[in-house]
C-alpha positions as CSV (number, residue, x, y, z in Angstrom):
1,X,13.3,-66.1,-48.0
2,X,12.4,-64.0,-50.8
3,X,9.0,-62.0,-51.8
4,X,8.2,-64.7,-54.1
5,X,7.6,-67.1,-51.1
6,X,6.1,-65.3,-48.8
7,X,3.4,-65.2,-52.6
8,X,3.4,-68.4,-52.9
9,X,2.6,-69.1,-48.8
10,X,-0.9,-66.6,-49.7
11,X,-1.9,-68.1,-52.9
12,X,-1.7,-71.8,-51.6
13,X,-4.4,-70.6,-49.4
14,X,-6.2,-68.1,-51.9
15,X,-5.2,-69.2,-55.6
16,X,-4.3,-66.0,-58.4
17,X,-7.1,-68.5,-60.2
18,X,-9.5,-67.5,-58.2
19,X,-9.5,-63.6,-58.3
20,X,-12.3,-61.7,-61.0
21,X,-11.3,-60.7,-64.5
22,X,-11.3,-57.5,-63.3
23,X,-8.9,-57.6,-60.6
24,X,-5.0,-57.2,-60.3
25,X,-4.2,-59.4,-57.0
26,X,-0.9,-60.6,-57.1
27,X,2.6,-59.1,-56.7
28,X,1.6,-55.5,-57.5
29,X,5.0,-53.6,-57.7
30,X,8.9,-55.3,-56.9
31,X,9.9,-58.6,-58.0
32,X,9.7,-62.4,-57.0
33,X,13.0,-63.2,-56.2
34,X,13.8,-60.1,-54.2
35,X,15.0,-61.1,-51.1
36,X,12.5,-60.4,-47.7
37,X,14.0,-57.9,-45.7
38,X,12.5,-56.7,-42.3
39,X,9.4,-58.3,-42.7
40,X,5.8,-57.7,-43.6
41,X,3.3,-55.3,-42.8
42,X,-0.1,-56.1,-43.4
43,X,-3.1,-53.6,-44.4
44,X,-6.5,-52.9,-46.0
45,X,-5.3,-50.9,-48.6
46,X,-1.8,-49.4,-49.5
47,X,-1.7,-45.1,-48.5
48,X,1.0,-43.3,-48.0
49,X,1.0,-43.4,-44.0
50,X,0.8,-47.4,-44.7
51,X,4.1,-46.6,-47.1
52,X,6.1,-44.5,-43.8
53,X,5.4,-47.2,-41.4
54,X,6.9,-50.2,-43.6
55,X,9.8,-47.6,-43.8
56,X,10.1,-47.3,-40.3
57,X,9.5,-50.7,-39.7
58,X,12.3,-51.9,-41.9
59,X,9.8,-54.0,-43.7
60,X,10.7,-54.4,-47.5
61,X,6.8,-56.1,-48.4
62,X,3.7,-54.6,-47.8
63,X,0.6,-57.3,-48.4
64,X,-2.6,-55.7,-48.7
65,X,-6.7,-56.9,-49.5
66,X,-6.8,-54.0,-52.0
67,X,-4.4,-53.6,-55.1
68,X,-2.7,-50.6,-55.1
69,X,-3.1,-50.5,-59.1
70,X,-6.4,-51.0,-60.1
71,X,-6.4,-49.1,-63.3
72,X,-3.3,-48.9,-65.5
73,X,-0.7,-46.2,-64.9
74,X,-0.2,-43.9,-67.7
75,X,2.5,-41.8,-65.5
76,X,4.5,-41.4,-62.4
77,X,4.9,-37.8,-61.8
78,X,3.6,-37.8,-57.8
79,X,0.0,-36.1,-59.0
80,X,-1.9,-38.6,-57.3
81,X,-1.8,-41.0,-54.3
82,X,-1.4,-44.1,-56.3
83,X,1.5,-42.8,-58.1
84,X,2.9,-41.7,-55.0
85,X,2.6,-44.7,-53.0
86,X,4.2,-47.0,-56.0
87,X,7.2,-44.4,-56.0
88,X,7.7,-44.4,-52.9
89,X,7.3,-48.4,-52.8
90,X,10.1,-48.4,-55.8
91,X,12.6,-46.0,-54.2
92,X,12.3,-47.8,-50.6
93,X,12.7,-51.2,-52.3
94,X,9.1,-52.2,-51.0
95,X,7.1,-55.5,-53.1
96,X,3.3,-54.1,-52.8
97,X,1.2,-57.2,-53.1
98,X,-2.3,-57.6,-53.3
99,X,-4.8,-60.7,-52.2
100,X,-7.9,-59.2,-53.4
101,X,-11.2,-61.2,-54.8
102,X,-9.4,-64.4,-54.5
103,X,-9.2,-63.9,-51.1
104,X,-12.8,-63.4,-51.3
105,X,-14.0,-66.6,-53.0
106,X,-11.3,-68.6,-50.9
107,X,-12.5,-71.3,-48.5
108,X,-12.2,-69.8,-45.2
109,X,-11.7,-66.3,-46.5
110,X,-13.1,-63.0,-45.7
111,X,-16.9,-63.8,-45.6
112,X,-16.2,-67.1,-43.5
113,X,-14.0,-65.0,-41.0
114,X,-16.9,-62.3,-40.8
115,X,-19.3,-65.6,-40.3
116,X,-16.9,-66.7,-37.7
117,X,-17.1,-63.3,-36.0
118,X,-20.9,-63.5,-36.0
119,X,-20.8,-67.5,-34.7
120,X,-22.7,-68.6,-37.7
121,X,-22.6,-72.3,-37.9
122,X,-22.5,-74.8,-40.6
123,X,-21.4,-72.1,-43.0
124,X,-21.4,-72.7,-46.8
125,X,-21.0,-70.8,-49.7
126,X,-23.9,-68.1,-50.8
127,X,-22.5,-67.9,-54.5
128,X,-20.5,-70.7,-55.4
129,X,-18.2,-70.0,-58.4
130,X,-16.7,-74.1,-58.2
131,X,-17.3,-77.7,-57.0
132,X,-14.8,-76.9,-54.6
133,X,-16.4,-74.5,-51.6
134,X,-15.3,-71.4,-53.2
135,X,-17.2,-68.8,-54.0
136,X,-18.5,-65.2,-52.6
137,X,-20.3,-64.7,-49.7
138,X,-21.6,-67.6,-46.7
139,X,-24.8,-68.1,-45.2
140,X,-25.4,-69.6,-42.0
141,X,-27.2,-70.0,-39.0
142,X,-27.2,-68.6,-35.9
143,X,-27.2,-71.3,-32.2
144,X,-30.9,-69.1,-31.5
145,X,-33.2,-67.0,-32.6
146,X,-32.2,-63.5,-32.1
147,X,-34.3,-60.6,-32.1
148,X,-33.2,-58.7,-35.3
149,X,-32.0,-55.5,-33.7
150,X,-30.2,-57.0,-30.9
151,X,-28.3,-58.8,-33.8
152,X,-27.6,-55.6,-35.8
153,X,-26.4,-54.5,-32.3
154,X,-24.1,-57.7,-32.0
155,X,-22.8,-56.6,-36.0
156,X,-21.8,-53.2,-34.8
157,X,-19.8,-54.2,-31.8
158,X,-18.3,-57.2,-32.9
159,X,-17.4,-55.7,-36.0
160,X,-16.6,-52.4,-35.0
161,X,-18.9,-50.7,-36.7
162,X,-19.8,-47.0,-36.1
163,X,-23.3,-47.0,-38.3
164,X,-25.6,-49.7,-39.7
165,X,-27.9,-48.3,-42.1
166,X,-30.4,-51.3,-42.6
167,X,-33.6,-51.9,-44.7
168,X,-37.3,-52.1,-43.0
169,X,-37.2,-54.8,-40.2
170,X,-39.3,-57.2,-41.7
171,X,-38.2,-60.4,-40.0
172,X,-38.8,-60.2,-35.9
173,X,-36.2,-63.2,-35.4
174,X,-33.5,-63.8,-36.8
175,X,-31.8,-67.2,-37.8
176,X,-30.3,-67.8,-40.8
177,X,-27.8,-65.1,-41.6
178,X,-26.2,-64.2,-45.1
179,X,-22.6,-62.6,-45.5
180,X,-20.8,-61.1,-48.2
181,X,-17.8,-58.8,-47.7
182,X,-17.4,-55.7,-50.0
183,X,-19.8,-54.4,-52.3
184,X,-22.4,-57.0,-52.3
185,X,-25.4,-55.6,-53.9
186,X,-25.0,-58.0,-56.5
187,X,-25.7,-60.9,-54.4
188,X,-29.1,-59.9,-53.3
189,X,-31.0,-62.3,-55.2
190,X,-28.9,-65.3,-54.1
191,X,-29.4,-64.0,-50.7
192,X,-33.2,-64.4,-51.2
193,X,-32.7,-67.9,-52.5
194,X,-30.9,-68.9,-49.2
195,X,-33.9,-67.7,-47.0
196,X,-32.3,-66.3,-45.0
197,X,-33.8,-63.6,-42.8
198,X,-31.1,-61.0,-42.7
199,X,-28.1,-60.3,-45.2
200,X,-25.1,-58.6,-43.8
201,X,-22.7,-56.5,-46.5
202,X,-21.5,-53.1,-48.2
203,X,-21.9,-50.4,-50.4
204,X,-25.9,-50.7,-51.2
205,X,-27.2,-48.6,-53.2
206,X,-30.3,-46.8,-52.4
207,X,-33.3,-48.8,-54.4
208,X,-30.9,-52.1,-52.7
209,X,-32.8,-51.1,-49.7
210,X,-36.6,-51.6,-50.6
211,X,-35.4,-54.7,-52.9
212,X,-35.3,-57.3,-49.6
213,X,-39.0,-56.9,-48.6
214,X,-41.1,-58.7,-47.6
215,X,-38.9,-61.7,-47.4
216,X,-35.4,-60.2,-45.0
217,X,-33.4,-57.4,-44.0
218,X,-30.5,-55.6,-45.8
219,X,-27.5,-54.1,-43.4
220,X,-25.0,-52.2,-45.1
221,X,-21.8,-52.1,-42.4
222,X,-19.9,-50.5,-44.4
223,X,-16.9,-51.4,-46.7
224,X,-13.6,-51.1,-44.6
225,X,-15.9,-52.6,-41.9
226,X,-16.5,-55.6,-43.5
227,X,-13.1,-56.0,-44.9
228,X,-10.9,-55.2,-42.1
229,X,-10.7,-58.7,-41.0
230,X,-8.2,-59.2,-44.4
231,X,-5.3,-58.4,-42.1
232,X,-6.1,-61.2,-39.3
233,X,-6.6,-63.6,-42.4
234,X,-3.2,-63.0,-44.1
235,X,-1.6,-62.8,-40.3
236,X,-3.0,-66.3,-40.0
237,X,-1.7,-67.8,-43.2
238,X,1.5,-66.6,-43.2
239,X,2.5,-66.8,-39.1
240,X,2.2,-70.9,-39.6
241,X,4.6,-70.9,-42.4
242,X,7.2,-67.5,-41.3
243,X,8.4,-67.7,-38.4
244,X,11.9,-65.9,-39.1
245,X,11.0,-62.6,-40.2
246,X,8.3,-60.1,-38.2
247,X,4.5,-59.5,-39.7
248,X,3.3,-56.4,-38.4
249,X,-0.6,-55.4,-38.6
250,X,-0.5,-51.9,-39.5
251,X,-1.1,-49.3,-36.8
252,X,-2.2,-46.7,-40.0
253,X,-4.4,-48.8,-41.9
254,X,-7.4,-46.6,-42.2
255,X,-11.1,-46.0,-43.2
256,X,-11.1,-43.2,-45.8
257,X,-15.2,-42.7,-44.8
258,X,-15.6,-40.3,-41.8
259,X,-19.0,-40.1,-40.1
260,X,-20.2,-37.5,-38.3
261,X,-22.5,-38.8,-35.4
């Protein structure tokens, strides 16, 4: 098998088509027809403790959510973690790909796993971006009304969330539920339109947080939070088509926020 295939297993799922303008999914650093050696790890984001463990692991790909160049490269001379991690990457012989907003607007792809998590049902897309059920973000709705805060309470746990900062709780009940992974600030408005009473993301901003009322509730979970469940996605897609080479979930995939509690 080479890297090129275990590419071509993620994009059948999650097209390069479907990733932003500004984005650089794809295979980040090595080439196609390498062959696979060792296996896979699989991670947020590409560090440098990520980098060690595919050594140690004997893996010769690393697939990540996050692209490990995100912004063009106009040295290599080890003065910042980027340039670090692609060295390391080149002199190891390890491919560094990325599945990053096309994993997003896939069907079935990080908001729909969060969704799942939260056992929304009939699930569809909150931004469509096609015809075809892709798009950013899901809304659905919940078996029975909850009270809101025992639902932020069911977010933290099942998400493993340490803090969920969250806008006035204007909605007693909640039913219909709104999900977008990342930084989803832009999605507010379509969040409205589905009426739903609570929308579950990242990275608001602060004047995000008096632009729900009176109509839901905002819950910022964090962004790692929301997008940990990249690694059980890829681990899905590529177990059912690999099964002669190990994937490992990375053990040092980590949440570059700290909170002190």
């Amino acid at each position: 098998m080479k890297i090129g295939d275990v590419a071509a297993i993620i994009e059948e799922f999650a097209p390069l088509s479907l990733q932003e303008s500004y984005d650089n999914s794809g295979l980040v650093v090595g080439r196609a027809d390498d062959e696979l050696r060792g296996g896979v790890l699989l991670a947020v984001d590409v560090t440098e403790a990520v980098i060690d463990e595919a050594v140690r692991l004997g893996c010769s790909m690393v697939v990540t959510h996050h692209p490990i160049i995100f912004h063009p490269l106009k040295r290599l001379n080890s003065a910042s973690q980027t340039e670090r991690c692609v060295e390391a990457a080149l002199k190891n012989g390890i491919a560094l790909y990325a599945c990053h907003t096309n994993l997003d607007s896939a069907h079935g792809g990080m908001s729909w796993r969060v969704g799942q998590m939260l056992s929304l049902r009939d699930m569809r897309v909150l931004q469509p971006q096609g015809d075809d059920d892709t798009g950013f973000g899901v809304v659905g709705e919940l078996a029975e009304p909850m009270p809101t805060e025992e639902f932020l309470q069911i977010v933290r746990r099942r998400l493993g969330v340490q803090v969920v900062r969250h806008s006035a709780i204007v909605r007693d009940k909640v039913v219909r539920v709104a999900v977008c992974t990342g930084a989803g600030g832009s999605l507010i408005d379509d969040a409205r339109r589905s009426g739903c009473d609570i929308y579950v993301t990242a990275d608001l901003k602060y004047n995000d947080f008096f632009a729900p009322a009176p109509d839901f509730v905002v819950a910022d979970i964090g962004h790692f939070e929301s997008e940990f469940c990249a690694i059980g996605i890829l681990f899905d897609i590529l177990s059912k088509k690999i099964t002669n080479f190990a994937l490992h979930r990375s053990a040092c995939t980590a949440n570059p926020v700290h909170y002190c509690l």
